[in-house]
Structure formats: structure tokens, C-alpha cells
N, CA, C and O atoms as CSV, one atom per row, in Angstrom:
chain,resi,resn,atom,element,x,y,z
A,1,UNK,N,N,0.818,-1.195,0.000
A,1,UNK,CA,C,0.000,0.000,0.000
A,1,UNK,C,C,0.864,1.263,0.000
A,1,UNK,O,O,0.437,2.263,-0.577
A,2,UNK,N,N,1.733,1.275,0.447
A,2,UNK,CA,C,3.116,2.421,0.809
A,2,UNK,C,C,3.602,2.613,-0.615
A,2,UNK,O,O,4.034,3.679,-1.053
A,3,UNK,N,N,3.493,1.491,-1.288
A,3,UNK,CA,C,4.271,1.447,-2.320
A,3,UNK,C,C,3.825,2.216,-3.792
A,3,UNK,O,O,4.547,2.515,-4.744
A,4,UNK,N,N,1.748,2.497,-3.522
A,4,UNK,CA,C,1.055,2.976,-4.313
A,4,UNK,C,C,0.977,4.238,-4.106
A,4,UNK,O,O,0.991,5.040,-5.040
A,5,UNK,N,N,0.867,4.659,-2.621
A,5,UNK,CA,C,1.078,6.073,-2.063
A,5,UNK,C,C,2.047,6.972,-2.958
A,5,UNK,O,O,1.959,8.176,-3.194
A,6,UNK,N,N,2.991,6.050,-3.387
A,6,UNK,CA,C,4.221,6.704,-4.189
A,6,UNK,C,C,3.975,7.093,-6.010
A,6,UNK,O,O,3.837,8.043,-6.780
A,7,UNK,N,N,4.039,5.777,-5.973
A,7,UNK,CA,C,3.493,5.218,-7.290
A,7,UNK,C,C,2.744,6.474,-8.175
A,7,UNK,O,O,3.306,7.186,-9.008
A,8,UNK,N,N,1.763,6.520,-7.886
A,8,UNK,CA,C,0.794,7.254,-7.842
A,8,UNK,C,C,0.685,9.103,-8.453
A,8,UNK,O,O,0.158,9.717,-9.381
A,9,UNK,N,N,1.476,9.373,-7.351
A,9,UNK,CA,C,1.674,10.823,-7.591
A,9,UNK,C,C,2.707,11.183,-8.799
A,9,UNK,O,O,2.644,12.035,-9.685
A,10,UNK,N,N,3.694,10.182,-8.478
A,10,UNK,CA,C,4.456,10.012,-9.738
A,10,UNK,C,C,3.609,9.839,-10.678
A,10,UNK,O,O,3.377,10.939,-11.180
A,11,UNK,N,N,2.966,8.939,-11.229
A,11,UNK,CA,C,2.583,8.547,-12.433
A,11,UNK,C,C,1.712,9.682,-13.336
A,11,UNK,O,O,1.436,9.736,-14.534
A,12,UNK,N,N,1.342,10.762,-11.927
A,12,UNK,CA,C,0.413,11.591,-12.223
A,12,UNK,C,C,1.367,12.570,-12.702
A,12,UNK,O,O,1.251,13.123,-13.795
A,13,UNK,N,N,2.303,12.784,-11.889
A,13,UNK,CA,C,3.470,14.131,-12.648
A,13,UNK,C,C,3.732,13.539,-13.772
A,13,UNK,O,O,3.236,14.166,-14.708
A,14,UNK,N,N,4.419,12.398,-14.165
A,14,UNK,CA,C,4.561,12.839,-14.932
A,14,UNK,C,C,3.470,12.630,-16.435
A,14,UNK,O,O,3.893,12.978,-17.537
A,15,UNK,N,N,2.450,12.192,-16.310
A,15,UNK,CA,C,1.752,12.565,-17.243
A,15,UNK,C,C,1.106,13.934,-17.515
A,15,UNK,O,O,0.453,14.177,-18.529
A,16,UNK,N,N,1.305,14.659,-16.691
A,16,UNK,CA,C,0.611,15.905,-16.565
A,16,UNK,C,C,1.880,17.112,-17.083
A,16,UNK,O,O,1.624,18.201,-17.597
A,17,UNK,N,N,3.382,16.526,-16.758
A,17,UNK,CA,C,4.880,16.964,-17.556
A,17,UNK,C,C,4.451,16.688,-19.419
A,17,UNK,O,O,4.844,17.431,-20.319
A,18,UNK,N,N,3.676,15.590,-19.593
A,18,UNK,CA,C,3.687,15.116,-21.439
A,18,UNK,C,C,3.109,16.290,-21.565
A,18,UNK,O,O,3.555,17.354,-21.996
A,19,UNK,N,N,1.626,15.875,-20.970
A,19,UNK,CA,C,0.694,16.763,-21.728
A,19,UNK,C,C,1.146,18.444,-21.620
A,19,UNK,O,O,0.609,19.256,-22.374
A,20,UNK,N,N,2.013,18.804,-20.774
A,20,UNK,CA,C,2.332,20.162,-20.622
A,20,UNK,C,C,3.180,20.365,-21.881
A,20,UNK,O,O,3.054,21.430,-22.485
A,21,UNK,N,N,4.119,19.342,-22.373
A,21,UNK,CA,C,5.102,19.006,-23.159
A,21,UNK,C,C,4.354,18.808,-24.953
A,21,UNK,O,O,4.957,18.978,-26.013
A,22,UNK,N,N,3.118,18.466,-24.787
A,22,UNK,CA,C,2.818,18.427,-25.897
A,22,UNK,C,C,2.021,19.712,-26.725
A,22,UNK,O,O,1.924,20.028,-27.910
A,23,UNK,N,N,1.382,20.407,-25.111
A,23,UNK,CA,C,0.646,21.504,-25.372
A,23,UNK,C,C,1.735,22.785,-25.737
A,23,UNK,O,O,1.400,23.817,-26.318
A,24,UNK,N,N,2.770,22.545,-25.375
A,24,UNK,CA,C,3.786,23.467,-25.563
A,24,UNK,C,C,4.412,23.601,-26.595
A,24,UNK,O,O,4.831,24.730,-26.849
A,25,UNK,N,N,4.664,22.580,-27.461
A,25,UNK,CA,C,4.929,21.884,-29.031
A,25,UNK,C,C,4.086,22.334,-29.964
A,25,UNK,O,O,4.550,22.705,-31.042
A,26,UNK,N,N,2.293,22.395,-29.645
A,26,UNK,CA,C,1.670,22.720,-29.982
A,26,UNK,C,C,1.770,24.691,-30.430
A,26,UNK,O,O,1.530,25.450,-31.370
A,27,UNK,N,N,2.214,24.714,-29.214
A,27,UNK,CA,C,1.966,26.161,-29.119
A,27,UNK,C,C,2.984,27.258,-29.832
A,27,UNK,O,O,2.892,28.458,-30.092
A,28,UNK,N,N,3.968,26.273,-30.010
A,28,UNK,CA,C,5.628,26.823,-30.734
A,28,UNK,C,C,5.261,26.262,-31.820
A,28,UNK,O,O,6.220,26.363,-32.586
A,29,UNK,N,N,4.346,25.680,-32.369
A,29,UNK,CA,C,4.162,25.400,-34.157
A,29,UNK,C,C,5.013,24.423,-34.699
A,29,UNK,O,O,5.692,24.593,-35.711
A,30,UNK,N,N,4.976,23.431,-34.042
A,30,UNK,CA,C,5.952,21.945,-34.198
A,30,UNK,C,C,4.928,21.208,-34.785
A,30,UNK,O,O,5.151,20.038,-35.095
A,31,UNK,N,N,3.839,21.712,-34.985
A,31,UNK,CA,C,2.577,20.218,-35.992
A,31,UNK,C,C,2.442,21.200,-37.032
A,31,UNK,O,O,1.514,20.735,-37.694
A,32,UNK,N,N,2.850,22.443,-37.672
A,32,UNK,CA,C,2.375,23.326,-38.351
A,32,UNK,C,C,1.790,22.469,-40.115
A,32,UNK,O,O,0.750,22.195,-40.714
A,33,UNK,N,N,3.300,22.356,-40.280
A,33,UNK,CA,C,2.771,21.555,-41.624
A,33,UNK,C,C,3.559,20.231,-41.795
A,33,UNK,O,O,4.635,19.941,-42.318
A,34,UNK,N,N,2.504,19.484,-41.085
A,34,UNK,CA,C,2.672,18.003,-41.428
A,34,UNK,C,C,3.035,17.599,-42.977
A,34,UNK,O,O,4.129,17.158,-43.328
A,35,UNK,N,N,1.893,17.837,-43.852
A,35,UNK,CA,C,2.178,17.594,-45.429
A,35,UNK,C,C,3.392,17.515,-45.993
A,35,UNK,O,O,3.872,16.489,-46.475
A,36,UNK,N,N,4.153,19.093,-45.925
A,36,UNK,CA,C,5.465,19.166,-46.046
A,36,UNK,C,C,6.579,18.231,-45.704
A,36,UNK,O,O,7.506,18.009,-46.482
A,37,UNK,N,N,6.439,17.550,-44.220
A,37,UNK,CA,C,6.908,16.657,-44.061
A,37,UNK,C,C,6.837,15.127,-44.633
A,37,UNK,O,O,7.733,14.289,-44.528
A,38,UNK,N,N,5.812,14.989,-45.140
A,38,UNK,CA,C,5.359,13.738,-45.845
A,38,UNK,C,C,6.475,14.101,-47.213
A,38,UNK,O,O,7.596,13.591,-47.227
A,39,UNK,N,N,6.123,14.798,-48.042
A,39,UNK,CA,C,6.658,15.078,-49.499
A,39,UNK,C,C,8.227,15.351,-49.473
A,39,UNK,O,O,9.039,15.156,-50.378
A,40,UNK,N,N,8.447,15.890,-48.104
A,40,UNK,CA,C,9.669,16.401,-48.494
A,40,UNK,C,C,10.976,15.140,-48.511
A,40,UNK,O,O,12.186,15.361,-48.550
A,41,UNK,N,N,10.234,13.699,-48.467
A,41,UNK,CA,C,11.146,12.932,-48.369
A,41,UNK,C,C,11.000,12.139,-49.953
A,41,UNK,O,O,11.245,10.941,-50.093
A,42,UNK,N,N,10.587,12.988,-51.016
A,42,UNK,CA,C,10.040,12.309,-52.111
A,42,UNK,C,C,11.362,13.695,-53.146
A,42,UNK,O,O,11.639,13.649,-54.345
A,43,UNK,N,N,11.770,14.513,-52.319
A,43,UNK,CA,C,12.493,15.475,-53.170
A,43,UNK,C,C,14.014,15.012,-53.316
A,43,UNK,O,O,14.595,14.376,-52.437
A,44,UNK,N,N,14.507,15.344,-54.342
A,44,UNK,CA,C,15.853,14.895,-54.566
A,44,UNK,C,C,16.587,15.672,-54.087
A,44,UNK,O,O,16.174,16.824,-53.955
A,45,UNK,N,N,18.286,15.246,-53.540
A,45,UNK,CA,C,19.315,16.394,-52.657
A,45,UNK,C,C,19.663,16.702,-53.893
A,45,UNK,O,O,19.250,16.052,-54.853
A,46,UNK,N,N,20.507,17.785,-54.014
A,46,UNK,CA,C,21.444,18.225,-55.131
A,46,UNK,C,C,22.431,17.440,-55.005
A,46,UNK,O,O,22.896,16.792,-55.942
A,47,UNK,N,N,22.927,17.410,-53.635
A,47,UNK,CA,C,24.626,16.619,-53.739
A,47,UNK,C,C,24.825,14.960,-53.895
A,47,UNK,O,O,24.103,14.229,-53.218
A,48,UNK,N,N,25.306,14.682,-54.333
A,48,UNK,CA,C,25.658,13.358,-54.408
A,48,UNK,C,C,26.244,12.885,-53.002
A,48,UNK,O,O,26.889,13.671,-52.308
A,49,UNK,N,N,25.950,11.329,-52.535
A,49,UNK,CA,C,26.135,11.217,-51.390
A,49,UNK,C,C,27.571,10.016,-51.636
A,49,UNK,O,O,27.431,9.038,-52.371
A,50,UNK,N,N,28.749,10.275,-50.975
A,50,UNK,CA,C,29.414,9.837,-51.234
A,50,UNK,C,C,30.227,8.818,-50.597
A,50,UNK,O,O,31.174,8.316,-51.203
């Protein structure tokens, strides 16, 4: 029972650290344009990889 007492509050920080972490990602424009990211792995480099 001691052991959940603990458990517990932890588990709660740190899910409540993500979601602070994700809302914050959100908020700095880190999902802005997904799309871009899809395509941009369909574009060719200029340089040759050597």
C-alpha cells in the first residue's frame, strides 16, 4: 500500500509533464505543416552522397 502512495503521484506528474510538453509543441508550431513533411522525403538532394 506504501508502495502505491508513491506510485501514484508520480505517475500523475509525470503525465501531466507530457501533456504540458505536448501543449507546448503545440503552441511553438511543431505540428504546423505536417504535409510538407510527408513530401519532403520524395524530393531529390542536389549533392551526391558519397
Amino acid at each position: 500500500m506504501n508502495g502505491l502512495a508513491i506510485l501514484i503521484p508520480i505517475a500523475l506528474g509525470l503525465g501531466l509533464l507530457g501533456l504540458a510538453a505536448f501543449f507546448w509543441s503545440l503552441k511553438n508550431g511543431q505540428f504546423d505543416d505536417p504535409e510538407g513533411d510527408a513530401r519532403r522525403i520524395f524530393m531529390e538532394d542536389d549533392e551526391p552522397c558519397d
